[in-house]
N, C-alpha and C positions, 0 to 999 in steps of 0.2 A: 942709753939703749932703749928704755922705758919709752924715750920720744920717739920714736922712728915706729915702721906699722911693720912687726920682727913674724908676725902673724901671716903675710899676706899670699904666703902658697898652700896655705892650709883651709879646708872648705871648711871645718870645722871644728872649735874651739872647747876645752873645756874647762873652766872657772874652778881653781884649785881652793878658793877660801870659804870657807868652812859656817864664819861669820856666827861664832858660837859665844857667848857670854857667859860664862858661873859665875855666881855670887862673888867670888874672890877678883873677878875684872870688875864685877860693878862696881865692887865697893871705892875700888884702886882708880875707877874712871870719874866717878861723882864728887869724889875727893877732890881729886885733883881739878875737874871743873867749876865743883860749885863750893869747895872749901867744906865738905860738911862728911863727918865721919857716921858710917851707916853701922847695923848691930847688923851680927848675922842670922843671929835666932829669928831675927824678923823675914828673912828668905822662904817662901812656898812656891810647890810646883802647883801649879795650877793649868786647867784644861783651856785651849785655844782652838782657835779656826784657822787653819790653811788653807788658803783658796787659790785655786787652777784656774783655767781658762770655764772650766765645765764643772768640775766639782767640787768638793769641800772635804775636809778630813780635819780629824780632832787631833794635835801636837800634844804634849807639854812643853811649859815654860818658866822660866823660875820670875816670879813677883816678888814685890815687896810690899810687907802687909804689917805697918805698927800702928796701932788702935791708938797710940797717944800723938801721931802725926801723921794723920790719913793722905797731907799732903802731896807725901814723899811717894807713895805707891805711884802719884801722875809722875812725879819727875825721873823714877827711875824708868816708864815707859815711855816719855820724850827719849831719855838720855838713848834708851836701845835703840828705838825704831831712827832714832838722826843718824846712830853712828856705825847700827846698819847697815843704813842704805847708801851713807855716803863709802861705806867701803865695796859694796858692789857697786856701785857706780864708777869708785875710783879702778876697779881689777876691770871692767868691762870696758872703761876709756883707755884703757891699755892694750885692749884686743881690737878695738874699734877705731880708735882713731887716725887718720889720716886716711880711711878706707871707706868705700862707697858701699862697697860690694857687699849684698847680703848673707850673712852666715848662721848657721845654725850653733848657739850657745848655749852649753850642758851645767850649769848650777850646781854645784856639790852641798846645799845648805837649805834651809827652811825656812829661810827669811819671808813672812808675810807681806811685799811692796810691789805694787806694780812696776815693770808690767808680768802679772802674771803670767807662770811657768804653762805650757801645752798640757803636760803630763806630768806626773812623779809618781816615782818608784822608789821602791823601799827596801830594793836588794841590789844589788852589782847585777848580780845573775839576770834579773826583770830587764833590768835599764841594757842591758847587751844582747838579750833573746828581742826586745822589741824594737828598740834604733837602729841595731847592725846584724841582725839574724843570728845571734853568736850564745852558743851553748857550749859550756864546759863539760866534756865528755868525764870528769869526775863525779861532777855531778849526779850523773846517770846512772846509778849502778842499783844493786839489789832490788827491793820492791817497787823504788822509784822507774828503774830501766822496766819487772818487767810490767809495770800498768802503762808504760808509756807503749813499749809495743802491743799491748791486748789493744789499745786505744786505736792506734797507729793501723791496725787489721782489721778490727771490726768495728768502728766507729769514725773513718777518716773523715767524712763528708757531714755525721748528723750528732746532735745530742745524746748524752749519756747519763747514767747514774751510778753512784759508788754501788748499788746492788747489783747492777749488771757485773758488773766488777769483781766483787765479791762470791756472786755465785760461780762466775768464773773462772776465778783463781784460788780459792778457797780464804781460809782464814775468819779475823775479824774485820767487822764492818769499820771499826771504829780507826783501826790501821790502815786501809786502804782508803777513808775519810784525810787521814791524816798525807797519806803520801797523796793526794790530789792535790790539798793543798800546795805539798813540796813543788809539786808540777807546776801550778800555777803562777809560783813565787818566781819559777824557771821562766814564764813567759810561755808555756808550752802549750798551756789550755787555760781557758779563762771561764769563770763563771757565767751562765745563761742566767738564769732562775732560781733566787735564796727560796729552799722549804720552809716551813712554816711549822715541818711536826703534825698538819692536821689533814693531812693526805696530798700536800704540795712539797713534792718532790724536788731536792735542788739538782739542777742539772748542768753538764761542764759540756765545752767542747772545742775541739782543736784551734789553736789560734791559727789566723793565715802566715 
């Protein structure tokens, strides 16, 4: 069934595999390729770069790092980034194949390999308010529901600040800093201008 294009009334796709690694597959995957048994003490998560079409963001990643075979930290990043990418390639020649037609394909993983991804998102909630306009009306409730309506009334068209905010809903600054976030993570409003603390004001405002 895998051969046949089981896709082809659907404009678009979303890529269920995960493409995730622990220490416990690497050890079990190197093994069995390269005959060579790995320690596990020697696992670290270490910072990386993911790259979009437009920008960058910092992951973690689990490495491998023994000071008495520096070797091996190259072989266990051959071993990921090959068996990576040949498994997106294999789930995506599944959606693609025997089909001309162009589609729009949603990645569920954080695989570093061209061709880089347009966008990522980092909540369900982001990824469905921005590709398909779709907001979970649980979502929405308490302080989060009501800065979205203060927002929604007196700010539809122009930028705002958590002090505007604040002085008009009462409370602290620091909670209603926090619920913009919440909104943001929603896709609801998005950041203008990070403050600085030194009289540069970060300011939000409604997504389209």
């Amino acid at each position: 069934m895998l051969g046949t294009n089981i896709f082809a009334d659907f404009p678009v796709c979303i890529e269920l595999n995960a493409h995730y690694y622990n220490p416990n597959a690497i050890i079990e995957g190197i093994k069995t390729e390269f005959s060579l048994e790995l320690n596990q003490t020697h696992f670290k998560k270490y910072k990386a770069t993911f790259q979009t079409l437009e920008q960058e963001y910092t992951i973690s990643r689990w490495g491998y790092f023994d000071p008495k075979h520096p070797q091996y930290t190259e072989m266990v990043e051959s071993f990921l980034e090959n068996n990576q990418r040949a498994d997106m390639i294999q789930a995506e020649g599944r959606i693609l194949r025997g089909d001309d037609v162009p589609r729009w394909i949603y990645r569920l993983h954080n695989v570093n390999i061209p061709p880089y991804p347009n966008a990522v998102y980092r909540s369900w909630a982001t990824f469905l308010k921005k590709e398909f306009g779709y907001i979970n009306p649980k979502a929405v409730k308490g302080n989060v529901k009501r800065a979205l309506e203060w927002i929604e009334q007196n700010a539809p068209g122009r930028e705002f600040t958590v002090v505007e905010i604040t002085e008009a809903l009462g409370g602290y600054r620091h909670l209603w800093k926090y619920t913009l976030h919440r909104l943001s993570e929603l896709g609801v409003i998005e950041q203008m201008n990070k403050g600085n603390g030194r009289g540069n004001t970060t300011t939000w405002k409604l997504t389209k």
